[in-house]
N, C-alpha and C positions, 0 to 999 in steps of 0.2 A: 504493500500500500504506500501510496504517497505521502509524505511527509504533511500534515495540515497545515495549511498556507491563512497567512493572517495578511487581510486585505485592510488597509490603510485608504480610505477612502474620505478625497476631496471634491468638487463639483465637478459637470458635465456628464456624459456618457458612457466614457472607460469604465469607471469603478461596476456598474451595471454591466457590461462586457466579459469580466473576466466572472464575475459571480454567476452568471449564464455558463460561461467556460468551465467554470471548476463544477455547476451543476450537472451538463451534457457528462464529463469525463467521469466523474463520479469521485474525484477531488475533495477532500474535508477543508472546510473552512471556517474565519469566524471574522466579521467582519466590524472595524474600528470607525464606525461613521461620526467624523468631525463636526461637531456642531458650529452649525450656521455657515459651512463650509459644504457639506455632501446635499445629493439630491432628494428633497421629498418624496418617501416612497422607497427609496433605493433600499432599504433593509425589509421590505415587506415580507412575512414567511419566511427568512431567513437568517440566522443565528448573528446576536450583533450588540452591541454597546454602543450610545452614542456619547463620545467623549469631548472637549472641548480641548482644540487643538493648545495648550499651554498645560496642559496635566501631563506630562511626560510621563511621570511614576503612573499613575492610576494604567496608561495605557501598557506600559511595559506589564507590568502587574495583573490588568486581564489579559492578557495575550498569555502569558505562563500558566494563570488558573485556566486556559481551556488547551491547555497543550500543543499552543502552534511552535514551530520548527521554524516557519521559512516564514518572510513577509514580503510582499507586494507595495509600493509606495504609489497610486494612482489616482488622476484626478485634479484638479487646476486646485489652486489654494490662494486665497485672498491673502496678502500678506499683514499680518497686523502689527502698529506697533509693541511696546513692551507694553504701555499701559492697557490695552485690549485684549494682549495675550494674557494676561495674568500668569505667568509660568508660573509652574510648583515648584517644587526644592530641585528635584532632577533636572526641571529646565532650568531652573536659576544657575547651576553647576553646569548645565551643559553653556547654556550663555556664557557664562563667565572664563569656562576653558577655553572657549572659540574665538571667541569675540564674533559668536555669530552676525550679530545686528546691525554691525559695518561690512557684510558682507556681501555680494548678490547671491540670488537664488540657486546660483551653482556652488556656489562654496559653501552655502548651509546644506543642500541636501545630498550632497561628496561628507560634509563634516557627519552626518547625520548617520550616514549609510556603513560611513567606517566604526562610528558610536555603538552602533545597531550587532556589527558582526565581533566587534576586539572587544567590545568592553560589556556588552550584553549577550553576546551567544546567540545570537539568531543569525542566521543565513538571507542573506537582501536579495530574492534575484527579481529581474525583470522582463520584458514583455518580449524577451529574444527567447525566456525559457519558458512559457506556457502560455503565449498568441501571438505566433508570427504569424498568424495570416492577417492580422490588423496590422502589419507593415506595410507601407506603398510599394507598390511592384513595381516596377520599370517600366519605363515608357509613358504612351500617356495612357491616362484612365479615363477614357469615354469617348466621342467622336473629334473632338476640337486635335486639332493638331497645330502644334508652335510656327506661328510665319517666320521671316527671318528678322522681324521688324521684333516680335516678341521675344527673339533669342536674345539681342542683343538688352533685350529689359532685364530679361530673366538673368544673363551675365552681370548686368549692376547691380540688382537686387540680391542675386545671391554674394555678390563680392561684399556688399554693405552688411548686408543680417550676419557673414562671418565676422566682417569687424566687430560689430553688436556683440555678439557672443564671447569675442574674443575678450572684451572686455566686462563682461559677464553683466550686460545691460538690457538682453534683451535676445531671439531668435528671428524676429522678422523684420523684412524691410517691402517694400513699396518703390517700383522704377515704372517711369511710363515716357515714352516718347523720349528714352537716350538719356532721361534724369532720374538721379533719385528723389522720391515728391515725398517718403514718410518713412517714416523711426517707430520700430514699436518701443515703448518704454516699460517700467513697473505696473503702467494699466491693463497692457496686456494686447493683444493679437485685435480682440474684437474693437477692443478704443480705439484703435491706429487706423481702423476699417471706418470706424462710423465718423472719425474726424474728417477722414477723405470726404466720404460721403454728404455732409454737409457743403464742400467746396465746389461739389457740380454746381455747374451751371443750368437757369431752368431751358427744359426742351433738351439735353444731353444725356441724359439717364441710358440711355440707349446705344449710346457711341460708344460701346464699351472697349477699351485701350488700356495697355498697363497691366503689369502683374505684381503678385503678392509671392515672395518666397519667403520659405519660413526650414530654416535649417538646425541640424543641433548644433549648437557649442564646440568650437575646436577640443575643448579639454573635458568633456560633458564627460560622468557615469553614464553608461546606456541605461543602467538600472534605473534611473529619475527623471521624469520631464524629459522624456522624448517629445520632440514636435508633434503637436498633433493637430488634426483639422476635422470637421464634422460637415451636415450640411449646413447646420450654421455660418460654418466658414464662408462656404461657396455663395451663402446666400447674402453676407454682410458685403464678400469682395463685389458681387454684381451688383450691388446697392452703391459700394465705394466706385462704380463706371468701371473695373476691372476686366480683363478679356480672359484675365487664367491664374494659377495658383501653381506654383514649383517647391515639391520640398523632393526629400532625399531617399530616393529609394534604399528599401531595407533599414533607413534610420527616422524612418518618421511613420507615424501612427494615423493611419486612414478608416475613421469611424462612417459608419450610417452605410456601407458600398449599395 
């Protein structure tokens, strides 16, 4: 039997995914839904605690009372300050060893994942070991194929979102017509989409030009925050006047197919 996997669940559609996953396979699990962070619903009928992402102990602590081995990190996570998080004693020690708080979202959950396996005894894997078919596949996905006017967007936008990454501020960028026109920040993929999308002009909604690429981190864990997109995505970029969406095959997470 498989080791029972302890799903760590923030908002959007993944956390729902893999819990379908581990149901079909017949997989044991117990799932840690982050309050005011996971989806309404998402634990319905199935085994679960909702905990409030700043209880580090409590959570380590049921994950032991129900005998998980391995854990899953899945799911977009609002980032709050200290005074919202309210960390327990664990997080206050974990903050304090890291200096997570000064740090982007790649270095707390690398700090996090190493926390989890050296100093707690759980095994962290990710979505390479139990759904790869929710990885983008090669080539393109649907009937649209890249003009060469789009190649050269899709070349600046992915050369930007690496920078972004590299600096560990961000996986997406926005190039249209040989420029880059948008930066995702701390707000996220969909903020960067809906900013665009206010800047149409009226009667253009239609003229859809530009692309969104969204790649991982040069220095990323694949285990956390793999890129992901839904149809949300597809449908915020055609809102932002967009013609198409590039992320990385094999390293990025394609929900809803």
């Amino acid at each position: 039997m498989q080791p029972k996997l302890g799903i760590l669940a923030g908002g959007g559609r993944l956390p729902a995914d893999i819990i379908d996953i581990c149901q079909r396979t017949g997989r044991p699990f117990y799932v840690i839904a982050f309050e005011g962070q996971a989806e309404q619903g998402l634990c319905d009928g199935v085994p679960h605690s909702c905990i409030r992402l700043g209880a580090g102990g409590q959570t380590l602590k049921t994950l032991r009372d129900h005998n998980v081995e391995e854990i899953i990190l899945v799911g977009s996570i609002k980032r709050p300050g200290v005074a919202q998080l309210r960390p327990d004693m664990w997080g206050i020690k974990f903050l304090a060893r890291s200096g997570a708080m000064a740090l982007g979202d790649d270095g707390i959950l690398t700090l996090l994942v190493r926390t989890l396996e050296q100093n707690e005894g759980f095994r962290v894997i990710g979505i390479d070991d139990i759904a790869q078919e929710l990885l983008a596949p090669g080539g393109a996905i649907g009937v649209m194929i890249p003009s060469d006017v789009h190649q050269i967007d899709i070349r600046l936008a992915v050369a930007a979102a690496m920078d972004l990454g590299a600096k560990d501020i961000g996986q997406a960028a926005v190039a249209r017509n040989g420029s880059v026109i948008g930066l995702e920040d701390s707000s996220g993929t969909d903020a960067l989409l809906h900013r665009l999308s206010t800047q149409i002009k009226p009667g253009h909604h239609n003229d859809l030009q530009g692309v969104l690429a969204k790649v991982a981190k040069p220095q990323q864990d694949r285990r956390a925050d793999l890129p992901t997109i839904g149809v949300a995505t597809v449908e915020n970029a055609a809102r932002a006047g967009l013609a198409g969406i590039d992320v990385e095959a094999a390293c990025s997470i394609v929900l809803e197919r």
